[in-house]
Every structure is written in structure tokens, then in C-alpha cells.
PLY file of the C-alpha trace (Angstrom):
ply
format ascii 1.0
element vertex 112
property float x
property float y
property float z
element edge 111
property int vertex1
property int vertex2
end_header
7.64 22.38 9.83
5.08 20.62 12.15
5.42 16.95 11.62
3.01 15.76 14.46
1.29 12.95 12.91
-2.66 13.46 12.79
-5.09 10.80 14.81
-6.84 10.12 11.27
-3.05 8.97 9.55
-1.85 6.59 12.34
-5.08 4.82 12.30
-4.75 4.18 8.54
-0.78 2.95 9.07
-1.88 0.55 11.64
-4.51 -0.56 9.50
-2.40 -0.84 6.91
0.21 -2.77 7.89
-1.64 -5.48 10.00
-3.04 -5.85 6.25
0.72 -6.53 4.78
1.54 -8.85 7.52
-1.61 -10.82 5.67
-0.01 -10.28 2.67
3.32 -11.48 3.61
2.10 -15.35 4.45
0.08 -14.62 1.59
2.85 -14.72 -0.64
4.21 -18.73 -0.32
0.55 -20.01 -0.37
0.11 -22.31 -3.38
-2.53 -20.26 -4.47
-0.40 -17.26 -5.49
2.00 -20.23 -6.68
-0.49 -21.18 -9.35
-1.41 -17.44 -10.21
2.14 -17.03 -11.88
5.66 -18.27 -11.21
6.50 -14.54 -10.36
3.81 -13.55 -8.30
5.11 -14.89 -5.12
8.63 -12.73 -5.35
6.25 -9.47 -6.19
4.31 -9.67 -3.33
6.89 -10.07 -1.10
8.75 -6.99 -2.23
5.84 -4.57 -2.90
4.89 -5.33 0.46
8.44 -5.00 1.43
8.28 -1.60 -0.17
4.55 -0.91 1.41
5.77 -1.40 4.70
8.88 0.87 4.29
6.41 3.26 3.17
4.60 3.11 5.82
7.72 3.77 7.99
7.88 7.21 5.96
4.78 8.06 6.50
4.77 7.29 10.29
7.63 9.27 10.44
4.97 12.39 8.54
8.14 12.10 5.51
7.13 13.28 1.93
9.29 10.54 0.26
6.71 7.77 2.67
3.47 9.55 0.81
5.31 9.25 -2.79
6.81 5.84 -2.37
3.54 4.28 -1.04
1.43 6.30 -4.11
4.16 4.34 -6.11
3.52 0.95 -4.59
-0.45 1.49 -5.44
-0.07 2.52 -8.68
2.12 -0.70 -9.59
0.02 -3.06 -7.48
-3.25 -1.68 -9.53
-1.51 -2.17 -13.05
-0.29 -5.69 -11.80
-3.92 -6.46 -10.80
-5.73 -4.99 -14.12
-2.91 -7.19 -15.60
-3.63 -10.31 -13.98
-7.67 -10.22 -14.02
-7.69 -8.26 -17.73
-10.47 -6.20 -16.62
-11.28 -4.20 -13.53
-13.88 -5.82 -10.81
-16.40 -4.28 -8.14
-14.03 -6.24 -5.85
-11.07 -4.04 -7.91
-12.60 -1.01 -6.74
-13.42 -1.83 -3.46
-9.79 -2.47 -2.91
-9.03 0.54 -3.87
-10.63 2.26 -0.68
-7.95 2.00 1.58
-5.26 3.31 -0.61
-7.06 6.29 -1.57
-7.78 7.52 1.77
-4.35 6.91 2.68
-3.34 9.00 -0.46
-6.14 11.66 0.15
-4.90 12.39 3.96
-1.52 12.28 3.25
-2.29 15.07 0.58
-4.21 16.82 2.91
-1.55 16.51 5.54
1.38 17.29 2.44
2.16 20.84 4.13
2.63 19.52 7.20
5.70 16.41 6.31
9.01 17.25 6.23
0 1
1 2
2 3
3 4
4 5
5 6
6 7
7 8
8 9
9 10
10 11
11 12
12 13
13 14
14 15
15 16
16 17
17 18
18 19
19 20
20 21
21 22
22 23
23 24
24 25
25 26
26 27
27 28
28 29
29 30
30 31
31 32
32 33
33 34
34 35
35 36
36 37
37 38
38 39
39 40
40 41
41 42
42 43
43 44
44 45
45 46
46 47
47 48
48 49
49 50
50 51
51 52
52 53
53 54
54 55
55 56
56 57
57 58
58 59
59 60
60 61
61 62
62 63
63 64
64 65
65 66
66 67
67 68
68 69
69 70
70 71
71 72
72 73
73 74
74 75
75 76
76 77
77 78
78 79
79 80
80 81
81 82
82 83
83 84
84 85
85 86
86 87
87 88
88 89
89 90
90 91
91 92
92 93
93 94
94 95
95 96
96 97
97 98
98 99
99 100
100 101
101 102
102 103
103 104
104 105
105 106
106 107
107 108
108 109
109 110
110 111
């Protein structure tokens, strides 16, 4: 197979992960602190698991585009959880992921 990663997917991995280096001092703020006792070990290891990901998908891997649809999925349900309802602000954070998801789709045929 051609595994040649596309222009349009390295852009969103770089953009993506300069966003989980956020995340990461993110994590031991008090703010996330006071959102739950847990929330502070989550965030560290979904973005643990983003990042690794993200190393899949760099590397055009089927297992990156699966593992990071995983990650979204469980960071969503964790956010409905934790606000109780879903938010403009929700949605708009869902851009990113989805057009990660959506070229990674498009690009399926072409991952090993």
C-alpha cells in the first residue's frame, strides 16, 4: 500500500498535538483540581493516548485512526458527563476531531 502521508493530515497532527502539549500543563492546574479529584489523572492519560495516536497516524497506521476515534469518543462522553448537557462551545470543540476523523477516513485505503 501507499502510506505517503497527505499535506491536509500532517497539518491536522501538528495542530493537534501543539493542542495536547496545552492539555498536558492543563492537567495539574487547580482548576481541573476542583472539577473532580479524577480529572487531573484522565487528562493526562487520554492525552497520553491522543498523542500516541497521533504517532499512528503520522506513521498513515489504521490502529492511529481507530485509537484516536477512541480517545474522542471517551473525551465527548466525559465532557457530556461533566457539563450534563451539550454546549455551542461542546460543538465547536468538536471541529477538530471530526476533520481529523473525516481525512483519515478518506485517506483509510491508503494506511497500512
Amino acid at each position: 500500500m501507499n502510506s505517503e502521508r497527505p499535506l491536509a493530515i500532517t497539518i491536522v497532527i501538528v495542530v493537534t498535538f501543539l493542542g495536547s502539549l496545552i492539555a498536558l500543563p492543563a492537567a495539574f492546574s487547580e482548576m481541573s483540581r476542583q472539577v473532580a479529584y479524577w480529572y487531573s489523572y484522565y487528562i493526562v492519560t487520554a492525552t497520553i493516548c491522543l498523542i500516541a495516536s497521533l504517532v499512528g497516524l503520522w506513521m498513515m497506521k489504521r490502529w492511529g485512526l481507530f485509537m484516536y476515534s477512541g480517545v474522542i469518543v471517551v473525551n465527548q462522553i466525559i465532557a457530556i458527563y461533566m457539563l450534563g448537557f451539550i454546549t455551542s462551545i461542546f460543538l465547536a470543540s468538536l471541529i477538530l476531531p471530526i476533520t481529523v476523523v473525516g481525512l483519515g477516513g478518506y485517506y483509510y485505503n491508503t494506511m497500512d
